[in-house]
C-alpha positions in Angstrom: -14.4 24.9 -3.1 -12.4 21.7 -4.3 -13.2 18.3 -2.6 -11.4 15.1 -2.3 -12.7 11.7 -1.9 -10.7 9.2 -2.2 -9.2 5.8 -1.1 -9.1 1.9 -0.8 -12.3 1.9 1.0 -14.5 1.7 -2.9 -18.0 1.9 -0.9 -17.6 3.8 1.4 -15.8 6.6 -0.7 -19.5 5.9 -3.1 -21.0 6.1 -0.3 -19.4 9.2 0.9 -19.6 11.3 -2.6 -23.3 10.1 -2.4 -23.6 11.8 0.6 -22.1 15.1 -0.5 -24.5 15.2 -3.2 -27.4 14.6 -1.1 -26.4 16.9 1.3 -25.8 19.9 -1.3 -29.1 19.5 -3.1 -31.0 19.3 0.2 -29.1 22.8 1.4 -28.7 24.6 -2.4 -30.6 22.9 -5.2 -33.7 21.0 -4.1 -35.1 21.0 -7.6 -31.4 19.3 -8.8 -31.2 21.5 -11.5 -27.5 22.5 -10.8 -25.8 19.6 -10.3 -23.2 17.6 -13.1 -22.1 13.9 -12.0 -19.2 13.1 -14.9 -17.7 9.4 -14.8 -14.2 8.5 -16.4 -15.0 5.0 -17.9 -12.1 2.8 -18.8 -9.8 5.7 -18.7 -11.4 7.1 -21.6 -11.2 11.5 -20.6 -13.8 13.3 -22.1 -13.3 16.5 -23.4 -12.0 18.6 -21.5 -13.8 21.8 -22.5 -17.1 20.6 -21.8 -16.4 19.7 -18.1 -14.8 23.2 -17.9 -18.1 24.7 -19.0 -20.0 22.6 -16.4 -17.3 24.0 -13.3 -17.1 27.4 -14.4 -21.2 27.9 -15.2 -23.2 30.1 -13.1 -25.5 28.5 -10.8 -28.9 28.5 -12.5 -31.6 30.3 -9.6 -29.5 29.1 -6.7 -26.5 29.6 -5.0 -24.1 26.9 -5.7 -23.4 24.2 -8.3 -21.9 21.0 -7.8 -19.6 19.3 -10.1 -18.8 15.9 -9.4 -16.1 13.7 -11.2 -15.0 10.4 -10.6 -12.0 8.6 -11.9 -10.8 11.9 -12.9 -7.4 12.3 -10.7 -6.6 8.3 -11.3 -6.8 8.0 -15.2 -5.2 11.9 -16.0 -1.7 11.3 -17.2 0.8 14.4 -16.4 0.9 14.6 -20.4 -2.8 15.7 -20.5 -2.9 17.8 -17.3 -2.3 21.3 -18.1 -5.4 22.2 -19.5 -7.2 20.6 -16.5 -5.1 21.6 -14.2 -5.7 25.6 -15.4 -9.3 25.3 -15.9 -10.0 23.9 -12.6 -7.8 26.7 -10.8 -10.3 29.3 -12.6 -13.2 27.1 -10.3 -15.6 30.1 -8.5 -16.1 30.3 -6.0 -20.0 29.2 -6.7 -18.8 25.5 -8.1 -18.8 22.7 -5.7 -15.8 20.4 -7.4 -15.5 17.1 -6.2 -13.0 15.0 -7.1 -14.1 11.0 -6.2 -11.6 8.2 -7.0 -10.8 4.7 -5.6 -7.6 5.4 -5.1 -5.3 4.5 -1.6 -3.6 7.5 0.2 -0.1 6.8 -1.4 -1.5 6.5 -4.8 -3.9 9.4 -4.5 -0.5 11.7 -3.1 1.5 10.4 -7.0 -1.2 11.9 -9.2 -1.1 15.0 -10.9 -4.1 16.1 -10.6 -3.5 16.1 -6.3 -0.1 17.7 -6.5 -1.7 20.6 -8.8 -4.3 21.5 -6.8 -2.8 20.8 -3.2 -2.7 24.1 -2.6 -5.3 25.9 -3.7 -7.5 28.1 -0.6 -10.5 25.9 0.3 -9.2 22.8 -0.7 -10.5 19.8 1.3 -9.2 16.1 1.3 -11.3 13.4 2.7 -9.0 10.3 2.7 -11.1 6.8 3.2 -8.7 3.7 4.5 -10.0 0.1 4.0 -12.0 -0.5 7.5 -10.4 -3.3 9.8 -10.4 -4.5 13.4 -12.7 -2.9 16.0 -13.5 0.0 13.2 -15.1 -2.5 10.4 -17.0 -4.4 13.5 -18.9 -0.5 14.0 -19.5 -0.3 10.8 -21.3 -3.4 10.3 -23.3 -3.2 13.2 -24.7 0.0 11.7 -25.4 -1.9 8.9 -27.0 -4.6 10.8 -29.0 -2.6 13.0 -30.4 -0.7 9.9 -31.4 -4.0 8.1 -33.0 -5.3 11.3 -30.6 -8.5 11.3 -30.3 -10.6 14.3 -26.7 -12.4 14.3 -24.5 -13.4 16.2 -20.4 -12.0 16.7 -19.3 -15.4 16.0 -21.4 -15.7 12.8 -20.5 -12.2 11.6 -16.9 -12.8 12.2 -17.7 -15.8 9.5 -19.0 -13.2 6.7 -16.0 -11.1 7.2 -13.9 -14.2 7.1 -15.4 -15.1 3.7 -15.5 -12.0 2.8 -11.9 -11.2 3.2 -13.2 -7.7 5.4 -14.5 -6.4 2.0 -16.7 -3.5 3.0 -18.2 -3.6 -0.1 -18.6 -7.5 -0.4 -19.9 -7.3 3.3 -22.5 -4.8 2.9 -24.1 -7.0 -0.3 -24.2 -10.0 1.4 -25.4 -8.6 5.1 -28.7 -7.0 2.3 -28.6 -10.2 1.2 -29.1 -12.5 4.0 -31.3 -10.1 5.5 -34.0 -10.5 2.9 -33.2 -14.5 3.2 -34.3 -14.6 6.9 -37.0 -12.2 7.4 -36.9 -11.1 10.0 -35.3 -14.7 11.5 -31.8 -15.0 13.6 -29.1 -15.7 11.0 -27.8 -19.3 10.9 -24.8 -20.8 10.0 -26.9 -22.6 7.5 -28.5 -19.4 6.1 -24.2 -18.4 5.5 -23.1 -21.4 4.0 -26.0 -21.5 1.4 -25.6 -17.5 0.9 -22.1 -16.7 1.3 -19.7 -17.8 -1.2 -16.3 -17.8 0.2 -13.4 -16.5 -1.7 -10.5 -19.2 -2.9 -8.4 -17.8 -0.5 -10.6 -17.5 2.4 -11.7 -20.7 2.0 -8.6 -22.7 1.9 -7.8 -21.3 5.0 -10.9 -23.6 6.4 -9.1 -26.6 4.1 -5.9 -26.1 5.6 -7.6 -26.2 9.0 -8.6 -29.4 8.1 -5.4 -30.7 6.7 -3.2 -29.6 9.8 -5.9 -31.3 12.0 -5.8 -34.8 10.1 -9.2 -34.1 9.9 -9.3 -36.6 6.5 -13.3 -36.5 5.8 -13.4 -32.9 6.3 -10.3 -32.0 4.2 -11.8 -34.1 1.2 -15.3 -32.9 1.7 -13.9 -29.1 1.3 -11.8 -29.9 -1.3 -15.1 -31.8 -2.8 -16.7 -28.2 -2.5 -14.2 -26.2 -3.9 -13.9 -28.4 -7.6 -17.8 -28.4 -7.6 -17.6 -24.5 -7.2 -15.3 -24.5 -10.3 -12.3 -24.0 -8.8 -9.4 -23.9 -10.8 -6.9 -26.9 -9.8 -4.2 -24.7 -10.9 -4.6 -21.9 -8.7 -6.1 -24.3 -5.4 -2.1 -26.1 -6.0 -0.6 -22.5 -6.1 -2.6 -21.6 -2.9 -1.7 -24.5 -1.1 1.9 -24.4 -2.2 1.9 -20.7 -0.9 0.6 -22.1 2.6 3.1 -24.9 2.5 6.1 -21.8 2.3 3.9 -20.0 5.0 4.4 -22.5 7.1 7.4 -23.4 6.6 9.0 -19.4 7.2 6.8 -19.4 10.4 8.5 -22.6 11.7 11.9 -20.5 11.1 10.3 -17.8 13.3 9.3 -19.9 16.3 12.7 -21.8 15.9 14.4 -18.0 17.0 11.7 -17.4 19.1 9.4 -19.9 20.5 7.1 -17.8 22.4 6.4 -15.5 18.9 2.7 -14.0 18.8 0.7 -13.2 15.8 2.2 -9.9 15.9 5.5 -11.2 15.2 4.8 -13.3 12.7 2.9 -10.5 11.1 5.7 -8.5 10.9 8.5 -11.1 10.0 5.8 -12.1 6.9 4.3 -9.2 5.8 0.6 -10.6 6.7 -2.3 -9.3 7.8 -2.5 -10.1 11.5 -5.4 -12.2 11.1 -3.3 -14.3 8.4 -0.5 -14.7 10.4 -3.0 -15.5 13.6 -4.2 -18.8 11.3 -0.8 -19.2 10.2 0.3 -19.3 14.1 -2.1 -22.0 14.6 -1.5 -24.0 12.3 2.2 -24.3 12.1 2.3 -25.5 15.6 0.7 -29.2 14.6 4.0 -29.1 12.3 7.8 -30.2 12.6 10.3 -28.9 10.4 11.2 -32.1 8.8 7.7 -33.0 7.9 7.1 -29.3 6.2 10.5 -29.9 4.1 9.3 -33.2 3.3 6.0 -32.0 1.9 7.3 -29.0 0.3 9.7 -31.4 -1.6 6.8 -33.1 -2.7 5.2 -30.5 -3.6 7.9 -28.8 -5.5 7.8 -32.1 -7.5 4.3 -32.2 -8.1 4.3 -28.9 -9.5 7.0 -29.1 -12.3 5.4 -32.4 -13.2 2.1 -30.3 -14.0 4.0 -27.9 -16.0 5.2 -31.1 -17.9 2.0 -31.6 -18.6 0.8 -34.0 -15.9 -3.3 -33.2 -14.8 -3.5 -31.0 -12.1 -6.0 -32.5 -10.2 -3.9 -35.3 -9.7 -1.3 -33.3 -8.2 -3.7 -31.8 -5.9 -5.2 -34.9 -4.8 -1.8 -36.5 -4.2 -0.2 -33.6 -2.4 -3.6 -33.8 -0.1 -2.8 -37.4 0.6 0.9 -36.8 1.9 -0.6 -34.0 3.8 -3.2 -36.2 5.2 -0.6 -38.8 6.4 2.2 -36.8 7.7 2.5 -36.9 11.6 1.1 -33.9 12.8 
């Protein structure tokens, strides 16, 4: 038997290969004496005649063996593949192989290793898309419920916010703040001290503030983001990225004034929940006063390259933002 586990979905294909493994010694090999778990690390292979030895061995007093390798069908290069791909065709039928590799579906369909073996008899492919909408909500309440959290759909929604729906980021910080409040109802407190935001998710809170005119709030962020070592080079690319955002989504609504997230998902190439910020934001905005801005902006930016400090730029390009008419 050859198994699959793969995709974009890192912890939860760890978490399914762990639950192969568990599974097979609980039914085959309680003492665990017939069970191999190789790693490819930093592409390096290892040799290749060992790992056939440890597929094609005999199960020692039991039924089974299982063979697990990871990284094996991402870093195999179709130069390297023949003697791989004939040893593992000579699996018997009492070897277990799984296969376990962060790859995505399209990826995972590109590699030799899966277009060798597609069609060998008992062949099984377990595919694991990154989690989103209603589906990553399910998940996470299992995870709550398990940790014995108390919070609340709005604050939840903040951790996947700052998480950027990260399964794996998610999962780390829900163990996290679950040893923080003991048993307690998570606060938005307990998130803000726990939860570091990524650059990206937080700027969407920035921008929030800088479509609103909301000046103290804007600066205070922005305050938070250089204490939290920020680089001013990438916040300016961000917010020059939002400026164009904004400005293509004007375009959108000019066509079609009565566009949804949906739309704007699809003209953009966002995530819906992007383009849903994006949506709300753009509206506080005329045309003129985007051009404007993203003039400025274009001006800022070659000035840095000349050498001027970035921070400056930044805190200019926040001014103008601050006082354009929204």
């Amino acid at each position: 038997m050859i198994l699959f586990v793969y995709g974009d979905d890192h912890l939860r294909v760890k978490e399914r290969t762990e639950d192969f493994k568990v599974k097979f010694l609980a039914k085959f090999d309680p003492a665990g004496m017939n069970v191999d778990d190789i790693a490819i690390r930093s592409g390096a292979l290892p040799n290749v005649g060992e790992v056939l030895q440890a597929v094609q061995a005999a199960p020692f007093l039991a039924e089974k063996r299982l063979v697990i390798i990871r990284g094996l069908v991402d870093a195999l290069k179709k130069t390297d593949a023949k003697a791989w791909v004939e040893g593992f065709l000579r699996t018997p039928e009492s070897t277990v192989l799984l296969f376990s590799d962060d790859l995505s579906a399209a990826e995972f369909e590109k590699k030799e290793l899966a277009k060798a073996l597609a069609e060998v008899p008992d062949m099984h492919k377990y595919p694991l898309a990154k989690l989103e909408g209603q589906e990553l909500v399910s998940w996470a309440k299992e995870r709550i419920l398990k940790l014995g959290l108390v919070i609340t759909p709005s604050l939840l929604q903040e951790i996947f916010q700052r998480t950027k729906d990260d399964a794996w980021r998610i999962d780390g910080e829900l163990e996290k703040i679950a040893a923080y409040a003991n048993g307690e109802a998570v606060t938005h407190e307990m998130i803000d001290l726990l939860v570091r935001a990524d650059v990206e998710a937080d700027i969407f809170a920035f921008m929030d503030a800088l479509s609103s005119n909301s000046s103290k709030q804007a600066l205070d962020k922005l305050q938070n983001e250089r204490e939290s070592g920020s680089d001013s080079f990438q916040l300016y690319g961000m917010l020059l990225r939002q400026l164009r955002l904004l400005l293509q989504a004007r375009a959108v609504l000019e066509v079609k004034k009565d566009a949804t997230k949906q739309d704007l998902a699809t003209a953009l190439k966002l995530h819906p929940f992007v383009a849903q910020k994006i949506l709300a934001e753009v509206k506080g905005w005329s045309r003129h006063d985007l051009e404007e801005t993203h003039a400025l902006a274009l001006k800022l930016d070659k000035a840095m390259k000349s050498g001027t400090n970035p921070e400056i730029s930044v805190d200019r390009l926040v001014s103008e933002w601050l006082v354009s008419p929204a």
